[in-house]
C-alpha positions in Angstrom: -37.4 -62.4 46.5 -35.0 -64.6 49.0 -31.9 -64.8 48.5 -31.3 -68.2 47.6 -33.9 -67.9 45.1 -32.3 -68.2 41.4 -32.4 -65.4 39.1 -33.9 -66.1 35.5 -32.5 -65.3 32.2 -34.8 -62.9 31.9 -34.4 -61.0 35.5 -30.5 -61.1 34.5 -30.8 -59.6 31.0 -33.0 -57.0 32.7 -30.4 -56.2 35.1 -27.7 -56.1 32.6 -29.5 -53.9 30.8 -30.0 -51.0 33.3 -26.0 -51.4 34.4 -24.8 -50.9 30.8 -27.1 -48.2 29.1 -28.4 -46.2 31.8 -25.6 -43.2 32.5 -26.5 -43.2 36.3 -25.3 -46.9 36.6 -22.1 -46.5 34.6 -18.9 -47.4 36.4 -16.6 -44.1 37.5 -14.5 -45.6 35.2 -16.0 -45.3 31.7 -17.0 -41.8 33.2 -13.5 -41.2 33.4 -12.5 -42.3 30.1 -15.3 -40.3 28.6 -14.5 -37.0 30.1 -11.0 -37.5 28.8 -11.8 -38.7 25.7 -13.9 -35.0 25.6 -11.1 -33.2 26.6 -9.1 -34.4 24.0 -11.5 -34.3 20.9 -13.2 -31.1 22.0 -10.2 -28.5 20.4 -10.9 -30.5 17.2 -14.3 -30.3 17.3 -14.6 -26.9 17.9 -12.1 -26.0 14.9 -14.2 -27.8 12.9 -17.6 -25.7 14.1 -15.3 -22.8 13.3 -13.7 -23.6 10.0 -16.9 -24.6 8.8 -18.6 -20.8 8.7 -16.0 -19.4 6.3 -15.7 -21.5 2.6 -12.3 -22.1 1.7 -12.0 -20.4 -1.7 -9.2 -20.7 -4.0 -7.0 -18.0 -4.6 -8.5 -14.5 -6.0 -5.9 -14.3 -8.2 -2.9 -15.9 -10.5 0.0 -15.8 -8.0 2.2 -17.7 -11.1 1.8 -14.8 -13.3 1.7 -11.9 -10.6 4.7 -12.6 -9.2 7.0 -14.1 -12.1 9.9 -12.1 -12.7 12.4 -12.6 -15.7 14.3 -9.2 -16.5 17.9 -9.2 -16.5 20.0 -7.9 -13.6 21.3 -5.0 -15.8 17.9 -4.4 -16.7 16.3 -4.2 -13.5 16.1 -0.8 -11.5 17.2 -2.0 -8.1 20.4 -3.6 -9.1 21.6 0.2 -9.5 19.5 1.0 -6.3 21.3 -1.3 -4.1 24.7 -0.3 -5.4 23.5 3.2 -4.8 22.8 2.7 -0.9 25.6 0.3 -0.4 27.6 3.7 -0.6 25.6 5.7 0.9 25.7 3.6 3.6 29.3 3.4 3.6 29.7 7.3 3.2 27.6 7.7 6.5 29.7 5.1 8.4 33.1 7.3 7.4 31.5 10.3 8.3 30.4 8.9 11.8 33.8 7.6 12.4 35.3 10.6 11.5 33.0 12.8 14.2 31.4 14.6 11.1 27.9 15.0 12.6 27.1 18.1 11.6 27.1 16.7 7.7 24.1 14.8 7.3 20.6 14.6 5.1 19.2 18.0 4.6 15.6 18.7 5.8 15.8 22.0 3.7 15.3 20.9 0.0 11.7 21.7 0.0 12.7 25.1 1.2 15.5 25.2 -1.8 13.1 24.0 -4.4 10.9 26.8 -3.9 13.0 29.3 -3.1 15.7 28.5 -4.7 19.6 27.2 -4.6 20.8 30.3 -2.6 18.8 28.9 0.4 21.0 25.5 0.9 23.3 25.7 3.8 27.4 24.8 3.5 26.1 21.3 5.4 23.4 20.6 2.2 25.8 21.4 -0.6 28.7 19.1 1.0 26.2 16.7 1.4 24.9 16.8 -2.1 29.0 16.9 -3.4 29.5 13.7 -1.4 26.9 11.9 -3.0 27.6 12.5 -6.9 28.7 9.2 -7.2 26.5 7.6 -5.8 23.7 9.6 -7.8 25.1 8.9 -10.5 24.5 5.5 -9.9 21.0 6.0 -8.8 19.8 7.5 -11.7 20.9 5.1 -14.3 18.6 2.8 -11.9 15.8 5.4 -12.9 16.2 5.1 -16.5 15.5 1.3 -16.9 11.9 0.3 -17.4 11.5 -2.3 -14.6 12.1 -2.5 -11.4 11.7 -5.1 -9.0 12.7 -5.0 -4.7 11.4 -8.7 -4.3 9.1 -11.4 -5.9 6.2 -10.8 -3.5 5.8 -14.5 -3.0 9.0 -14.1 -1.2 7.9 -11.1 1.0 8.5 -11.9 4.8 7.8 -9.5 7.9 11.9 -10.0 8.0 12.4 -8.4 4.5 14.4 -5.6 4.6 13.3 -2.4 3.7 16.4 -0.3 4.0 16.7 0.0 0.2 13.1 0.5 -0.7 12.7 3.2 2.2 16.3 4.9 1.0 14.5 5.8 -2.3 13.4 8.9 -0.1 17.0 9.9 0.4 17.9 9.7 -2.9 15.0 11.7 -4.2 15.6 14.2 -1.6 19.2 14.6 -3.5 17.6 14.6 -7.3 15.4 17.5 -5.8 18.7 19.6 -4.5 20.4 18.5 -8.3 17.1 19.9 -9.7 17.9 22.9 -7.9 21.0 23.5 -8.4 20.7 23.3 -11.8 17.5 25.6 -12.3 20.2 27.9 -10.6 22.3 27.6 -13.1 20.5 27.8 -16.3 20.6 23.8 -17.2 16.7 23.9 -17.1 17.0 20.8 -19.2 18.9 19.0 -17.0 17.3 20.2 -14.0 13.4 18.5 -15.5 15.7 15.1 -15.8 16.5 15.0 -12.3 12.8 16.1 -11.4 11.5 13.1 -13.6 14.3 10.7 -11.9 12.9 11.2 -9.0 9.4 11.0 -10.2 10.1 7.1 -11.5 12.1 5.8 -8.6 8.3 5.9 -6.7 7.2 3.9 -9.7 9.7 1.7 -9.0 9.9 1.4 -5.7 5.6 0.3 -5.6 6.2 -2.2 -8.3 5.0 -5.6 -6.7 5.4 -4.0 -3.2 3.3 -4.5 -0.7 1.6 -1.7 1.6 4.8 0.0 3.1 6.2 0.1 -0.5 3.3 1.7 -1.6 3.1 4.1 1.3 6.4 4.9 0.3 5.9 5.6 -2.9 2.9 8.2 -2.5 5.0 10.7 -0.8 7.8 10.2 -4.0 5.1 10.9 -6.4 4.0 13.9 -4.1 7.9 15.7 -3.7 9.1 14.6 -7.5 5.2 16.2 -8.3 6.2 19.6 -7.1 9.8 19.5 -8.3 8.1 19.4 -12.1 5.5 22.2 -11.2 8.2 24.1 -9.8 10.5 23.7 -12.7 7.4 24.3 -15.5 7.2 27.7 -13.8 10.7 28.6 -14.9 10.7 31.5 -17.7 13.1 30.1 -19.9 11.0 26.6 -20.3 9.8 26.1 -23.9 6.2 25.5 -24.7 8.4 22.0 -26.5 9.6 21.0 -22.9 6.5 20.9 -21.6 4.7 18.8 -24.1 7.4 16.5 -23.3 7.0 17.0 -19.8 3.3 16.2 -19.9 4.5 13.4 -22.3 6.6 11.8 -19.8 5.0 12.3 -16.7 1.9 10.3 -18.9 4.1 7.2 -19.1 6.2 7.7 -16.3 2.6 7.6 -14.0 2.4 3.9 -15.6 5.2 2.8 -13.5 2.9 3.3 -10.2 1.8 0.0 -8.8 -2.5 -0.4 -8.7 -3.5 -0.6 -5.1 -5.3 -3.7 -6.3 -2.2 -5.3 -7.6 -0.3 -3.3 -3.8 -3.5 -5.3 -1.6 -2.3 -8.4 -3.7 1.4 -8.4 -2.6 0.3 -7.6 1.3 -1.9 -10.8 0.9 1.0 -12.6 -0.3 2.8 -11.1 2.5 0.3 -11.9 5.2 -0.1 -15.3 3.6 3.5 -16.6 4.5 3.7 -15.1 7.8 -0.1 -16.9 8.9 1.5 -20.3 7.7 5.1 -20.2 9.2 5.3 -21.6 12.9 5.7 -18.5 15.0 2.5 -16.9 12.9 1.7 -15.3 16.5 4.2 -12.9 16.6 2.5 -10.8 14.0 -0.4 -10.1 17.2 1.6 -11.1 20.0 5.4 -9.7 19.5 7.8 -11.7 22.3 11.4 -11.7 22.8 12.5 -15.0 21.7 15.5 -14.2 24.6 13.1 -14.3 27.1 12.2 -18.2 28.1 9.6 -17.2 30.3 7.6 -15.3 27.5 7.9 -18.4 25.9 5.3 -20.2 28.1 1.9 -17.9 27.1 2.9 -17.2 23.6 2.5 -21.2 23.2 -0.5 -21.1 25.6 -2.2 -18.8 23.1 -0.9 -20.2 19.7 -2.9 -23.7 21.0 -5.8 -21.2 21.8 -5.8 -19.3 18.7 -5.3 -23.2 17.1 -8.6 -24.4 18.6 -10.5 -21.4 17.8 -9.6 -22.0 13.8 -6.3 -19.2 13.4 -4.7 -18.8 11.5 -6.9 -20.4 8.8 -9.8 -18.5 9.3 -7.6 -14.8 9.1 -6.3 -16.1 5.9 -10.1 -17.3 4.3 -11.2 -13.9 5.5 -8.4 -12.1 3.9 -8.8 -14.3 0.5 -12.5 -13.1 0.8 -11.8 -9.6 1.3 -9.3 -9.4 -1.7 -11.5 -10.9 -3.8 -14.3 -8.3 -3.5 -12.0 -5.7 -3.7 -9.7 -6.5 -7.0 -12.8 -5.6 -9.3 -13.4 -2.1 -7.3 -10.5 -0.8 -6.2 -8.9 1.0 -8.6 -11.7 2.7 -10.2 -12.1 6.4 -9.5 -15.1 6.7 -6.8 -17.8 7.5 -9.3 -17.0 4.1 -11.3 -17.6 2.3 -7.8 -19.8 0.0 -6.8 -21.5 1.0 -3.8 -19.8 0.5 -0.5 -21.3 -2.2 1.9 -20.6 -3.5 5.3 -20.5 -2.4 8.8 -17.2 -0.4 8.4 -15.0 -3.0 9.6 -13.3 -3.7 6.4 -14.1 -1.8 3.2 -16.2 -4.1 0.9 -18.5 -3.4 -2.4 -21.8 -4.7 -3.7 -21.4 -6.8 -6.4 -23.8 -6.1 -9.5 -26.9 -7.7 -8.9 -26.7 -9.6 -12.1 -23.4 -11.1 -11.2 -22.2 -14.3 -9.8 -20.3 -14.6 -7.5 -16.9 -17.3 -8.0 -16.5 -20.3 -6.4 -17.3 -20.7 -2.5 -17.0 -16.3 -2.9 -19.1 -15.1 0.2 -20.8 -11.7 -0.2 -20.3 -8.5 1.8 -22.7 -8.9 4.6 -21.1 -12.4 5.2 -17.3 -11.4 4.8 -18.2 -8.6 7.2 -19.9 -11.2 9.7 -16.6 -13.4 9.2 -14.2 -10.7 10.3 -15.9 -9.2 13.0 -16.0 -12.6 14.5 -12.1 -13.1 14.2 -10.0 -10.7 16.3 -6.4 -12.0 14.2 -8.5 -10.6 11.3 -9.5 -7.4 12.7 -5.7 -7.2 13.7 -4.1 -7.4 10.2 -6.2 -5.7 8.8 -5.0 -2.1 7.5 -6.8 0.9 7.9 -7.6 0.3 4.7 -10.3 3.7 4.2 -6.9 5.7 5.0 -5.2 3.7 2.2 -7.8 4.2 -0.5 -7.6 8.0 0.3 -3.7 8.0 -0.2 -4.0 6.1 -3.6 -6.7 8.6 -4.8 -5.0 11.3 -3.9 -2.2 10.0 -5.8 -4.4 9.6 -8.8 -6.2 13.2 -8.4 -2.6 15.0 -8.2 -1.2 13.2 -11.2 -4.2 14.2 -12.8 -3.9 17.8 -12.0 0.3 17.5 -12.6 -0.5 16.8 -16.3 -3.2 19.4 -16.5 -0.6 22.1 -15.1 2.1 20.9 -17.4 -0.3 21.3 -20.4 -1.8 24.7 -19.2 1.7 25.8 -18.9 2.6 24.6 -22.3 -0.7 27.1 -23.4 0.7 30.4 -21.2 4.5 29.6 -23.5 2.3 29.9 -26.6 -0.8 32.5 -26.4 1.2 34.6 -23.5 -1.4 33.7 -20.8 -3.0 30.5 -18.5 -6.1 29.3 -20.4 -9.1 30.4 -19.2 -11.0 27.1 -19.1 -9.4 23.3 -19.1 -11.5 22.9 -22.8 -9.3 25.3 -24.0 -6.3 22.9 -23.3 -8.3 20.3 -25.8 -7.1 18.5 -27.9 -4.1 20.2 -29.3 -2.1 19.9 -25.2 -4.8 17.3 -23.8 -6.6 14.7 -25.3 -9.5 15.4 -22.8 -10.2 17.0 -19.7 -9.2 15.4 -17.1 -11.7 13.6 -15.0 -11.3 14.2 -11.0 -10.8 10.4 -9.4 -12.0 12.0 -5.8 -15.5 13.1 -7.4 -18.7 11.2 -6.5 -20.1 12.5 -9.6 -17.6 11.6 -12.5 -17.1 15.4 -12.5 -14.3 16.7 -14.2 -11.0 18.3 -12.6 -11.6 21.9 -11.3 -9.9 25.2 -12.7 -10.1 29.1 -11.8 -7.7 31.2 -13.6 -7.6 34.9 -11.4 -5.3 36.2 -13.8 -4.0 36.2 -16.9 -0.5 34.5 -15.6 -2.2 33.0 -12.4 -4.3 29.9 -11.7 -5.0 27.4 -9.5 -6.3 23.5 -11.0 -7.5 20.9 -8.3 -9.5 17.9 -7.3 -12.2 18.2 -4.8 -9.8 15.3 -2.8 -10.2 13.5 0.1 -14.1 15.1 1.6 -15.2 14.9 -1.9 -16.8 18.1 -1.9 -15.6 21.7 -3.6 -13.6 24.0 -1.5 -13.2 26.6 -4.5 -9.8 25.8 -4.8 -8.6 25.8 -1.3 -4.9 23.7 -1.6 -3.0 25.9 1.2 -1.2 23.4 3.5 0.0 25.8 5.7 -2.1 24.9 8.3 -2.6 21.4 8.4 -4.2 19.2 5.5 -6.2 21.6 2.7 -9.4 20.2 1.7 -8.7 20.3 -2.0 -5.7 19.0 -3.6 -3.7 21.0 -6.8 -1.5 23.4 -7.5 -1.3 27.2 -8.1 -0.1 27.8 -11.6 2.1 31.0 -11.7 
């Protein structure tokens, strides 16, 4: 074609066309805008691809309800508590100023339980005198029904827990009272203390979340053996300890469910996922520091693009809600655990629907693994279970004592089978929470005043009655009756 020869419509429509829609003719500056345009969108985008695996269901549960709270101050438990370690605190303070080191909280009361008050040093009994008042205090916190640390909606990571984890102190000083006054005859007195101490863990797991009711399994544990240790006193009536056993019934009611424990740690976890520095909880900065500053931002945008914190908080709505229905049945009750171990998770009947947008196990457990934030704040929750059963199995065995030693006051020896205990100390025999096969709690009595009930515990298998802790963790749980 020459050069001066004119272009037709059609020859310039043709060459329009391959300028404008074939890629390879594009100018470098639509490339340009394109690129940026993918830069920019792409974060969105792949939130979206991410978000888009995990259903958004509603909340497992009635957070209105759970967490409303309307007892009055004088009513409530932890108005006394606080009042309580406000002095303590204050004691602790004078004594440091004053150089008085060598007066401080006893590690010996287990030792003075058993073996008696004679065994408490000069440092324990000072310590004890110092606190009468604010024992005092303590205990009238014990005697109210309710207790409440903190509306779990209003749980933060910056909560303090100085007063719930003080409960230990203070039942560390109900066990010396107990002691003391087993020493000197006020056996009534003395179960008092033992059952204060025994509802301040009820207490202090009431709407708590998972370090409150870590805390309180040890409570139940030490306030557990202060009552055996007090049953085994000879001047105990066979009356006392029906109304031990009654007691220690309704006092056990005052434990929070793990379900209703898992519920306040969502709650928990829930505010901290939706505040603005959420990325502390898996990347802990100094704020001080400027130049830390610079990748914690870096990885909140990363985390951002990648769908955290929304996807942690869908998985752990997911989780919950397979969990509430299971949990806090005794292991035979169960359904059957599911899942590659990452979380624990239960089949739901086969006959059952699931709720609205509710994934099943195999999908929840596809979910988490494929969200690290998850896998982060997530408690070893198999651990957990075990502590709360545990729990269970040893009340279980506590009211069983109490009643066998009710029996021993009345017929002048330990029963020689659980059934014997029916109905006029126990309504039943007690089932044992730890046993896979709905089994009932186990009993040997080796002599006429000597016995030993127990749970087959944590391995779920029969040890004969092995609850010796002298070397490290026994594999049944109980207690020798004696």
């Amino acid at each position: 074609m020459s050069l001066n020869q004119p272009v037709t419509i059609e020859q310039r429509d043709n060459n329009s066309s391959v300028a404008w829609w074939n890629p390879l003719h594009w100018p470098a500056a639509i490339w340009v805008f394109l690129i940026v345009l993918g830069l920019m969108t792409s974060p969105f985008v792949i939130r979206a691809f991410m978000l888009a695996g995990i259903p958004d269901m509603p909340e497992p549960f009635d957070e209105v309800a759970y967490s409303t709270w309307d007892v009055p101050a004088d009513d409530d438990a932890f108005t006394y508590y606080r009042e309580a370690v406000a002095m303590h605190q204050k004691l602790v303070a004078d004594l440091k100023a004053q150089g008085l080191t060598d007066i401080r909280e006893p590690e010996d009361y287990l030792d003075v339980l058993k073996k008696g008050w004679p065994e408490a040093t000069d440092s324990t009994t000072k310590w004890l005198e110092m606190h009468e008042e604010s024992l005092a205090i303590w205990r009238r916190g014990t005697q109210k029904d309710r207790g409440l640390n903190l509306v779990p909606s209003k749980l933060t990571v910056s909560t303090d827990p100085n007063v719930v984890q003080m409960q230990r102190t203070f039942m560390k000083l109900a066990i010396l009272e107990e002691s003391r006054l087993i020493a000197s005859g006020n056996l009534e007195e003395a179960r008092l203390w033992a059952r204060a101490a025994f509802r301040s863990g009820g207490h202090t797991s009431h709407r708590g979340c998972l370090i409150q009711g870590l805390i309180c399994v040890p409570i139940h544990a030490i306030s557990s053996e202060g009552l055996v240790h007090w049953a085994e006193q000879p001047g105990v009536t066979s009356e006392q300890l029906q109304q031990a056993l009654v007691d220690a019934s309704s006092d056990d009611k005052l434990y929070e469910s793990l379900s209703n424990i898992l519920k306040s740690e969502y709650l928990l976890m829930r505010t901290l996922l939706r505040s603005s520095d959420w990325n502390q909880l898996i990347m802990p900065l100094n704020p001080s520091v400027p130049t830390a500053q610079v990748p914690a931002k870096m990885m909140k945008m990363l985390y951002w693009t990648i769908g955290e914190p929304e996807i942690c908080s869908r998985n752990l709505r997911q989780i919950l809600a397979n969990q509430i229905p299971e949990i806090d049945k005794s292991v035979a009750l169960r359904r059957k655990m599911v899942g590659m171990g990452v979380v624990m998770l239960f089949d739901p009947a086969p006959s059952a629907l699931l709720p609205e947008r509710q994934l099943d196990p195999a999908a929840i457990d596809r979910a988490v693994n494929r969200s690290s934030v998850t896998r982060m704040v997530l408690p070893a929750m198999a651990q957990v279970d075990n502590l709360f059963l545990k729990r269970k199995a040893r009340q279980v065995a506590l009211e069983a004592l109490l009643a066998a030693q009710a029996y021993r006051r009345d017929h002048g020896e330990f029963p020689e089978s659980l059934a014997q205990l029916v109905p006029k100390y126990l309504a039943a025999v007690p089932l044992d929470p730890c046993d896979p096969a709905g089994g009932t709690l186990l009993y040997r009595r080796d002599e006429p005043a000597k016995a030993v009930v127990w749970s087959v515990s944590q391995d779920q298998a029969d040890d004969g009655g092995d609850i010796d802790t002298t070397n490290g963790l026994a594999p049944d749980l109980g207690f020798e009756l004696k």
